[in-house]
C-alpha positions as CSV (number, residue, x, y, z in Angstrom):
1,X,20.8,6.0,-20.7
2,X,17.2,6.9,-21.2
3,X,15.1,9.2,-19.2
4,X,11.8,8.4,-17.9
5,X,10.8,12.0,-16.9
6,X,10.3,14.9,-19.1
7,X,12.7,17.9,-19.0
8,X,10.0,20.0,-17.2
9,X,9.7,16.7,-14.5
10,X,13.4,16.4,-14.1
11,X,12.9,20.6,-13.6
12,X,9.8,20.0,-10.6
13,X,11.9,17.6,-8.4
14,X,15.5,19.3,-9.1
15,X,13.0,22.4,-7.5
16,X,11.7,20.5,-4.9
17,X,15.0,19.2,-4.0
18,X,16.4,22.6,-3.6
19,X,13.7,23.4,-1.2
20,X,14.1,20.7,1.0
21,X,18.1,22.0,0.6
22,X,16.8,25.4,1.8
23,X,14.8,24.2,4.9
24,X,17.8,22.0,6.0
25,X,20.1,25.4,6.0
26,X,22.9,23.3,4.4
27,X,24.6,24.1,1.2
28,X,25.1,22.6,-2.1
29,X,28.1,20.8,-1.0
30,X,27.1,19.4,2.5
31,X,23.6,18.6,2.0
32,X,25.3,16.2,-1.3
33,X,27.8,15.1,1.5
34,X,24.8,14.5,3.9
35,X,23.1,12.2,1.2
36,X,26.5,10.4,0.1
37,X,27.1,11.8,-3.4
38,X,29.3,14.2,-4.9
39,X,28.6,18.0,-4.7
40,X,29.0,17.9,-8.9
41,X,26.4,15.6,-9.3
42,X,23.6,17.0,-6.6
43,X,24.3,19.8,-8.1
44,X,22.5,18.7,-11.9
45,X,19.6,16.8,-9.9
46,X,18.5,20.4,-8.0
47,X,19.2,22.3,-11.6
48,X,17.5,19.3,-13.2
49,X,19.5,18.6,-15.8
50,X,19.6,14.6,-14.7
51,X,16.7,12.8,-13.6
52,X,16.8,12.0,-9.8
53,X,18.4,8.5,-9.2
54,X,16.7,5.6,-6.6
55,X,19.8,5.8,-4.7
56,X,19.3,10.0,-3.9
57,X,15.5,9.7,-3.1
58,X,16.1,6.7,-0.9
59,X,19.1,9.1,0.6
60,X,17.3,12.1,1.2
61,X,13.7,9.8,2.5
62,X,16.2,8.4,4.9
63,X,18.2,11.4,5.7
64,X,15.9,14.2,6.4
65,X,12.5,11.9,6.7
66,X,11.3,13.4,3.7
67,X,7.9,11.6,1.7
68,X,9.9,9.9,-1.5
69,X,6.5,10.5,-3.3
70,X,6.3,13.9,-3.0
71,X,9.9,14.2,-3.9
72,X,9.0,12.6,-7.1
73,X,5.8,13.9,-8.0
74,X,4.7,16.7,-5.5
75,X,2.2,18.3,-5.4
76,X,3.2,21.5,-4.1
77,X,6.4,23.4,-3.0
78,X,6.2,22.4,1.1
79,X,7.8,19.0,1.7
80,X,6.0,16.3,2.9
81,X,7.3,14.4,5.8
82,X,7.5,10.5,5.9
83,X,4.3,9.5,7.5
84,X,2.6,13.0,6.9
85,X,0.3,11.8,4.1
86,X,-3.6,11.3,5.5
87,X,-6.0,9.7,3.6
88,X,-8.7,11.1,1.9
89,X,-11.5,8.7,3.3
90,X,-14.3,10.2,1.5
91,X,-12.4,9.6,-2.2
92,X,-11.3,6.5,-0.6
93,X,-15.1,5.3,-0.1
94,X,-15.9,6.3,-3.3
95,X,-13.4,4.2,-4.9
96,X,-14.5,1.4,-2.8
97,X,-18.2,1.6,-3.4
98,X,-17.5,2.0,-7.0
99,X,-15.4,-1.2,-7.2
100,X,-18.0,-3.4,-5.4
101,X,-20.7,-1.8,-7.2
102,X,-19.2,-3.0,-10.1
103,X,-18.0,-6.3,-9.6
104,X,-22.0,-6.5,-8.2
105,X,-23.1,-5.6,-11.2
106,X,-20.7,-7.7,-13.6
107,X,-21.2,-11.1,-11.5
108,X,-17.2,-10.9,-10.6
109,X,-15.6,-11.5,-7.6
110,X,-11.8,-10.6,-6.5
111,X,-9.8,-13.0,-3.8
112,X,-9.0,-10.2,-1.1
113,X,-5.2,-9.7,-1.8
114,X,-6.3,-8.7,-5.5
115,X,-9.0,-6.5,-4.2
116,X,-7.0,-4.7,-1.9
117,X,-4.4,-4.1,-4.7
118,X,-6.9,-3.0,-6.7
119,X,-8.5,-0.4,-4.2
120,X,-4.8,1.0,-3.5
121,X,-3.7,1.5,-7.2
122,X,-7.4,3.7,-8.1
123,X,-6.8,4.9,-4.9
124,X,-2.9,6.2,-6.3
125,X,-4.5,7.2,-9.1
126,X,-7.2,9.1,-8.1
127,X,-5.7,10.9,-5.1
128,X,-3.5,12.9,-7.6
129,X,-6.4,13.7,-10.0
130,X,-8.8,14.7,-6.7
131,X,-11.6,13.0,-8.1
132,X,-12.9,9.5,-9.2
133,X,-12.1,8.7,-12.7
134,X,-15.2,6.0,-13.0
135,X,-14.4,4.7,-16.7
136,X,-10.6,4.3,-16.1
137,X,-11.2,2.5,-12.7
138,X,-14.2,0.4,-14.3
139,X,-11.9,-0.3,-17.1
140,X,-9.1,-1.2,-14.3
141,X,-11.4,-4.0,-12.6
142,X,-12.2,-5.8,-15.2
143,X,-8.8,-6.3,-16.2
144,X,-8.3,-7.7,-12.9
145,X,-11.4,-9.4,-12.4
């Protein structure tokens, strides 16, 4: 089977894993009990030596209300919990402003449910960068538009 994320990926979550681990004060064996898989096999995710299945993120967002995202991706060593995230309103204006700016500027228009979609993937994307990317989100409406 192939693997989607890098070795050093597989490394970051297999990490974060092991801290959430830590902060539940369970071991190897009955935090993979808690989540429902054997202790063999949580025991390559948190070395990361396999790449974190659905099935285990789903386990452990369920299990100990922790943010699947950050799981996957981070950033940082502190897990997030379910619901934590806030919004970044400012980068979330800008996004906005630049998308209607655009679709102003262009003569387009986008039926709300596309727009919306729209605002939330730049929105995805940006947030991890910390900044507006203006020529990949300019280059993302037009495809949609």
């Amino acid at each position: 089977m192939s693997s989607i994320a890098t070795g050093d990926d597989k490394k970051a979550m297999g990490d974060r894993l092991a801290r959430v681990r830590a902060i539940s004060g369970l071991n190897q064996a009955d935090f993979a009990g808690r989540i429902g898989i054997h202790p063999r096999a949580y025991a390559n995710y948190e070395r990361g030596e396999r790449e974190l299945p659905a099935t285990v993120v789903k386990a452990v967002a369920e299990e100990l209300k922790v943010d699947p995202l950050w799981l996957l991706s981070g950033p940082g060593s502190e897990p997030v919990l379910c619901g934590a995230r806030r919004l970044d309103l400012d980068l979330l204006e800008k996004i906005m402003a630049l998308i209607d700016g655009w679709l102003l500027k262009n003569r387009r228009s986008l039926v709300p449910v596309k727009k919306a979609r729209v605002i939330r993937l730049a929105y995805e994307h940006c947030i991890g960068r910390g900044q507006v990317d203006a020529g990949y989100l300019q280059e993302m409406i037009s495809l949609a538009a």
